[in-house]
C-alpha positions as CSV (number, residue, x, y, z in Angstrom):
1,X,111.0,139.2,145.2
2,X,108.0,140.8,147.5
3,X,105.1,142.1,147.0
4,X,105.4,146.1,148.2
5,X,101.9,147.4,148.4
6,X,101.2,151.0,149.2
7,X,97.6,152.7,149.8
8,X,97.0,156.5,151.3
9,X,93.6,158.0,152.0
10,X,93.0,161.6,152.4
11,X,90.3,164.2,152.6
12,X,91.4,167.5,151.2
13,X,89.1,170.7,151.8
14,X,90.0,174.0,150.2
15,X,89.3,177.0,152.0
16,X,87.9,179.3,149.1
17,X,86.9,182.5,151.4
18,X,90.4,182.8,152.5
19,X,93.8,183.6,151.0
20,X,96.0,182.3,153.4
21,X,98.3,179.3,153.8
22,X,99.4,177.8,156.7
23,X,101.6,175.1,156.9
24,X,102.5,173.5,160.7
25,X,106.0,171.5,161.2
26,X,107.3,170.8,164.6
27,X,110.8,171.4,165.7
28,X,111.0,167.7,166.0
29,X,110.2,167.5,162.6
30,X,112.7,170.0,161.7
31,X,115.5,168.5,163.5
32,X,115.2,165.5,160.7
33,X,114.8,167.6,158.1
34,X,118.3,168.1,155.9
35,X,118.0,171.7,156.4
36,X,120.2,174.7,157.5
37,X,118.5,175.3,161.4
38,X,117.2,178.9,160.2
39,X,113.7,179.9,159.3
40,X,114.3,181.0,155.7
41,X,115.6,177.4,155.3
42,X,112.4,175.9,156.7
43,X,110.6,178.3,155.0
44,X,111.7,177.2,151.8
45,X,110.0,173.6,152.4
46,X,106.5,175.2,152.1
47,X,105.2,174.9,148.7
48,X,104.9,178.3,146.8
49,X,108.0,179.7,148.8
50,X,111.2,180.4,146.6
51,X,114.4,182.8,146.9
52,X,113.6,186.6,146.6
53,X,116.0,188.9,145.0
54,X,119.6,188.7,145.1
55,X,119.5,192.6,146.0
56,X,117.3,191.9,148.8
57,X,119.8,189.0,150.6
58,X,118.4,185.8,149.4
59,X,115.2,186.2,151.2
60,X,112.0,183.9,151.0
61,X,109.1,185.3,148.9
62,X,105.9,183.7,149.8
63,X,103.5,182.9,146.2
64,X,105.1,185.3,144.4
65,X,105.0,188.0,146.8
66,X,108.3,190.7,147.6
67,X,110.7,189.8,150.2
68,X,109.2,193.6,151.6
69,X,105.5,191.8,151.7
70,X,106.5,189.7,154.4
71,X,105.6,190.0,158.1
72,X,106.9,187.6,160.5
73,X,105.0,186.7,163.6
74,X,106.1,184.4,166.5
75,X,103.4,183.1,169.2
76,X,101.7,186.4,168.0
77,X,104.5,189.0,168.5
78,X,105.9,190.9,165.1
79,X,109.7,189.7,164.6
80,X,109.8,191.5,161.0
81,X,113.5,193.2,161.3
82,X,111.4,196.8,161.8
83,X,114.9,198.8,160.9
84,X,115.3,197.3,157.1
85,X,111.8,195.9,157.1
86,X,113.1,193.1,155.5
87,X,113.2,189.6,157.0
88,X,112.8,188.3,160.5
89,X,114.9,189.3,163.0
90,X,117.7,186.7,164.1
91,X,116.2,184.2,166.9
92,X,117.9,180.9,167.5
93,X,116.2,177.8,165.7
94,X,116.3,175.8,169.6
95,X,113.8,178.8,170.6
96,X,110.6,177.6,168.4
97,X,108.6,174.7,169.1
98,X,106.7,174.8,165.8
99,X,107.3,176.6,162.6
């Protein structure tokens, strides 16, 4: 038997003027990940995030919010799916460098 000795250290700061959350994983991160390569599926690591209505097409809700609430932005340009305003539209996962 071995000794297995484990210590972490970390400075948390809460942003209390703001009510967003941001959460940063690279692609390469991703790729390790045991997840479908789509970004509802990497979505759904990010704490707070859960499945939206059935009637909606298993969409991500973000704290709570309706699967209509959400606005999906990549390197600054609106990809919500403008006709059903529901969802992002459908890029390939091998496009983004970060999610």
């Amino acid at each position: 038997m071995e000794d297995v000795s484990v210590t972490a250290s970390t400075k948390l700061s809460f942003d209390v003027k703001s009510v967003e959350k941001s959460t940063v994983l690279t692609a390469t991160e991703v790729e390790q990940l045991p997840v479908s390569r789509n970004i509802e599926s990497v979505a759904l690591l990010i704490p707070g995030t859960m499945f939206g209505d059935v009637a909606f097409g298993y969409l991500v809700s973000f704290s709570g919010s309706s699967v209509a609430e959400n606005v999906y932005y990549i390197n600054g340009m609106n990809v919500t799916d403008f006709r059903r305003g529901l969802g992002g539209s459908a890029i390939p996962s091998e496009f983004f460098d970060q999610f």
